[in-house]
C-alpha positions in Angstrom: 0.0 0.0 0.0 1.1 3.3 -1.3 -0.1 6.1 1.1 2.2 9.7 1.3 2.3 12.3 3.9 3.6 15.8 3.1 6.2 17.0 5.5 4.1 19.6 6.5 1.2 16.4 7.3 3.4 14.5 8.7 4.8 17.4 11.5 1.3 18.0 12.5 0.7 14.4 12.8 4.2 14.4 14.9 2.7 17.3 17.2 -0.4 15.5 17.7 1.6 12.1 19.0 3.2 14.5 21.4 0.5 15.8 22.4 -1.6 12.3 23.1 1.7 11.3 24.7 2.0 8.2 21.9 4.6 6.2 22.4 6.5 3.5 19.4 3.3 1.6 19.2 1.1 4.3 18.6 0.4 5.4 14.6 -1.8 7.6 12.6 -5.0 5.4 11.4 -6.2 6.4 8.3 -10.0 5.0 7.4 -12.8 5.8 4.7 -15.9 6.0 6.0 -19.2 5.7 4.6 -20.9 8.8 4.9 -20.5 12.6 3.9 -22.1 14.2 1.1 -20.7 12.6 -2.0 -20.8 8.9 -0.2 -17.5 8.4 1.6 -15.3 10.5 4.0 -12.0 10.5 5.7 -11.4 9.4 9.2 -7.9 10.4 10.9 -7.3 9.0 14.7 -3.9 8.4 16.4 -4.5 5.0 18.0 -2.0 3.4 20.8 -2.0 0.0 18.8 -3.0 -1.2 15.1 -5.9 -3.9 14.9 -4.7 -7.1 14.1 -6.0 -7.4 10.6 -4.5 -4.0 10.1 -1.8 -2.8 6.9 0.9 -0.8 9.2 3.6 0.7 7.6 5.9 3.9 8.2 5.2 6.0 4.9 7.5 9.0 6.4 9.7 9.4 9.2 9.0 6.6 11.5 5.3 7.5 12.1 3.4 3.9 11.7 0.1 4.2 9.7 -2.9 2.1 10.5 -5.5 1.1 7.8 -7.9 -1.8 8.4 -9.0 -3.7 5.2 -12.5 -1.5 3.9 -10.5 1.4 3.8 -6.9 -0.1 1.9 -9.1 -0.8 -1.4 -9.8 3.4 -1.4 -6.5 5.2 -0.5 -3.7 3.3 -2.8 -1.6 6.4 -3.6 -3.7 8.6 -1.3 -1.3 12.3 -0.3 -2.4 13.6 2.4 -1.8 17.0 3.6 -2.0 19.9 6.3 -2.8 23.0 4.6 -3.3 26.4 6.4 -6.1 29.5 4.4 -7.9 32.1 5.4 -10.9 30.0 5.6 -9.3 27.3 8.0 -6.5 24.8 8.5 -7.1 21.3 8.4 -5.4 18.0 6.6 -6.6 17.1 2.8 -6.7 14.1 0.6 -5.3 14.1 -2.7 -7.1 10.8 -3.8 -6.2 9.0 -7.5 -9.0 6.7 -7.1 -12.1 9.1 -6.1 -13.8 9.9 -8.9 -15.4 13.0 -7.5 -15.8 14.9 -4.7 -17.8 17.6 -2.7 -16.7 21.2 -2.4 -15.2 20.5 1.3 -13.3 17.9 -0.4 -13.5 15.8 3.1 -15.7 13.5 1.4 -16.0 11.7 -2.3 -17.1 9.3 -4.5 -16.0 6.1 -6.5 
């Protein structure tokens, strides 16, 4: 599984480790969700432990990613990223496989 975090993602997802006081076990998961207005949405959640029927693997450096099974057939060569507007702040989904999207962009369609 191909998933990338920008470095700017990947800092904020550092911070927010830190500030859950993770420790080597911990990881970001990453899940699709049914749900939002164009069908799915993203779910982001630091968790102390990956699921056992989990895909874990360390995309950038050394933060673990979670992604259970549903969600792995959606975000192949997902980039993520944490972008700062005037309208807000907040991480987005550059997804090769949606085929649309809502004007949000947290949630999109196959």
């Amino acid at each position: 599984m191909n998933i990338h975090l920008s470095d700017t993602a990947a800092s904020k997802v550092r911070g927010f480790m830190e500030e859950h006081g993770a420790d080597d076990n911990a990881g970001l998961r990453v899940a699709v969700l049914p749900g939002g207005c164009s069908g799915f949405q993203y779910g982001l959640n630091i968790e102390d432990t990956p699921e056992e029927d989990d895909e874990v693997f360390s995309p950038r450096d050394g933060i673990r990613v979670f992604v259970d099974p549903f969600s792995a057939q959606y975000l192949e060569g997902v980039q993520i990223d944490y972008v700062t507007t005037m309208m807000g702040s907040g991480f987005t989904f550059n997804n090769p496989v949606a085929s649309g999207g809502c004007g949000c962009g947290s949630s999109f369609t196959i």
